[in-house]
N, C-alpha and C positions, 0 to 999 in steps of 0.2 A: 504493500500500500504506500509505504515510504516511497520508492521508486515510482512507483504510478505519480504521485501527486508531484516529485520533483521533474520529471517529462514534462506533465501537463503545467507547469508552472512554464520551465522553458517556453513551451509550445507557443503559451500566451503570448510571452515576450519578444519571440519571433514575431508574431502578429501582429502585439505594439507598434514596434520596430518598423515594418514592413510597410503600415500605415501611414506614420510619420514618417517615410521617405518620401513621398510623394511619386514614386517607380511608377512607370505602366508595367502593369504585371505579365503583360505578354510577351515585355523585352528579357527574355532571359537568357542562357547559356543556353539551353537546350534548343531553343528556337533559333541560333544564330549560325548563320550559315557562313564558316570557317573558309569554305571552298570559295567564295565569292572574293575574298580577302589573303592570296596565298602570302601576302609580304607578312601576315603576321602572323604567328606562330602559336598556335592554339598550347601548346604547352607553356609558353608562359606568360598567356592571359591565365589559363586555369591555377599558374602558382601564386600571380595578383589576385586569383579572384580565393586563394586561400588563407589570403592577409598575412600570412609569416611574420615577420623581422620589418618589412616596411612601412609599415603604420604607428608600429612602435618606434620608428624613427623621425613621423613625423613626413616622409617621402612625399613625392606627386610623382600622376601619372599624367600625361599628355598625349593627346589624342588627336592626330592633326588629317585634313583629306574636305575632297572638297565635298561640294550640300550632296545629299541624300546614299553617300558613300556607307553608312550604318556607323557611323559614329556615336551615336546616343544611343546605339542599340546595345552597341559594344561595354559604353562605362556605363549605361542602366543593371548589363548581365553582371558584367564585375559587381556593382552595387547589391544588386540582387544576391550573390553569391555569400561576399560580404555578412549581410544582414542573418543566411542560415550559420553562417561561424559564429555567430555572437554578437557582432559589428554592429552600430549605429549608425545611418548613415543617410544624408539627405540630399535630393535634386531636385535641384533649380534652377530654370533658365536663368543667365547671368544678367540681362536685364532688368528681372524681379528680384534676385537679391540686390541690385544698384538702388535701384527704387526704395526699398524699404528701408535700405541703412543709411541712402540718405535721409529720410523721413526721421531715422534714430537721430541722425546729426543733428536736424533741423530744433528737434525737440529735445535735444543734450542729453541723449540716452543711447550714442552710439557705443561706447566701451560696454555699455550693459548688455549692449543686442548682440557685439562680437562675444562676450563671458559666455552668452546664451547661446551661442552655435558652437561654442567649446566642449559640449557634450557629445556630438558629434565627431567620431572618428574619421571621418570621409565625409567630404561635400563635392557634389559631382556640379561645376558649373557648367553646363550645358549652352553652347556656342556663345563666347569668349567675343568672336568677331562683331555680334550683332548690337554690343553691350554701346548703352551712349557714348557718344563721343564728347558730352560737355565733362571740362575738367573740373567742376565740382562734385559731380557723379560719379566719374571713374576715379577722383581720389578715393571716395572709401572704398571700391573695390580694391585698390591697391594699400588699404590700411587693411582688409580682408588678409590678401596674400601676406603682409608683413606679419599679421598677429599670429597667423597659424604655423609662420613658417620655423620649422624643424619641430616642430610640440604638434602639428594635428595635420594630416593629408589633406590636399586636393587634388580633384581630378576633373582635367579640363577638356571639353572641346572645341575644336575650333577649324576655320573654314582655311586662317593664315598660319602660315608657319611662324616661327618665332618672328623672322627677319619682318613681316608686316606690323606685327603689334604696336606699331609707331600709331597707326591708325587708330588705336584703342586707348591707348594712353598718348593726349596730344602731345605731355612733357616731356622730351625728349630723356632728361635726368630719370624720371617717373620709370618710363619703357625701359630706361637700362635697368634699374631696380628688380623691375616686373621680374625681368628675363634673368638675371641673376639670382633671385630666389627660387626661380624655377628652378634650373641646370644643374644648380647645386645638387641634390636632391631626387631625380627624378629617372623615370621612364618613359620614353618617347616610341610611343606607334603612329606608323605613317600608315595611312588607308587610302592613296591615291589609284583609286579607282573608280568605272563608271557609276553614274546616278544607280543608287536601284529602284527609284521611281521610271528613270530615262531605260534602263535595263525591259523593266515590265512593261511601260509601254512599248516599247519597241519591240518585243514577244509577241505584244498582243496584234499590234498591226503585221509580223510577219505572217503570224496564223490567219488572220483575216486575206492575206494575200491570196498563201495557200488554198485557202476555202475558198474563196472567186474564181481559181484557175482550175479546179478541177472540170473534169471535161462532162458535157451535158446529154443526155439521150436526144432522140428525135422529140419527144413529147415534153421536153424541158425540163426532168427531172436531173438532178445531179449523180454523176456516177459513183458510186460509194463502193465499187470493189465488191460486194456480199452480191449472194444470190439472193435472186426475190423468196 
């Protein structure tokens, strides 16, 4: 009964957990198709997605390739993985955490909003690139990266590689900072490969090809190979 009740305790707290990530729960490991991505090597996302030694150090992960490349699918499964080891762990578009901490700022309650995401073992910022460009906004994302850095992970996605992020941080000083807390510290996966939106449709319109050109009987019916 001991046993029983210290599982089902677990269990819960997986579920908390999983909650308070904000994850789509369809993005997982098992749903992510490895094969679409040969540059990255499924054995050591699955050692990331075991949390080892690197969280404990405070590390990031970095996730770079361009739009619909599965990027978010990639550090949600990590997350997701994460969260069954034990882990804490929350995602959010990087826009919406800007927005909120500035609002902390605004209201002189931005160290208390960063203490507050310090329970958090991993924050997956989700596209990095799209984050405002006004430098009152992206300073607290970069007072984000400063806080957490070597004491609590990030893990970031993004459309630019390091060398763009000038665009995101307009301070030139600010951008070297950014990029120097990262490098320190980190895992870099590149996913440059095609759209898998631009992938599917492009499937979809071959098939449709296909299906027009098949040859037709006398009486206009299509020919499908089978006997009547």
């Amino acid at each position: 009964m001991l046993e029983h009740e210290l599982a089902e305790r677990a269990k819960r707290r997986i579920e908390r957990h999983r909650t308070e990530s904000h994850f789509d729960p369809t993005k997982t490991l098992a749903a992510f198709d490895f094969s679409a991505v040969p540059m990255v090597s499924k054995a050591h996302v699955m050692a990331l997605a075991s949390g080892d030694s690197w969280l404990e150090k405070g590390a990031n992960v970095l996730i770079f390739g361009p739009p619909g490349g599965g990027k978010s699918h990639l550090g949600s499964a990590i997350g997701h993985a994460l969260i069954d080891a034990g882990y804490r762990v929350l995602f959010t578009r990087t826009s919406e955490i800007v927005q909120k901490l500035q609002a902390a700022r605004q209201s002189l309650q931005l160290p208390a909003a960063l203490t507050k995401l310090d329970r958090f073992d991993l924050i997956v910022l989700d596209d990095l690139s799209y984050a405002s460009k006004d430098q009152a906004e992206t300073s607290v994302l970069f007072e984000l990266i400063a806080e957490r850095y070597e004491r609590r992970s990030l893990l970031i996605t993004a459309n630019q590689p390091l060398s763009g992020w000038d665009h995101v941080f307009p301070d030139p000083g600010m951008t070297i900072a950014a990029i120097d807390r990262h490098v320190h510290h980190s895992t870099i996966l590149e996913m440059n490969v095609e759209s898998y939106r631009r992938r599917t449709a492009s499937d979809k319109q071959s098939g449709r090809r296909r299906q027009s050109s098949r040859p037709t009987g006398q009486d206009g019916c299509r020919w499908t190979g089978r006997p009547a």
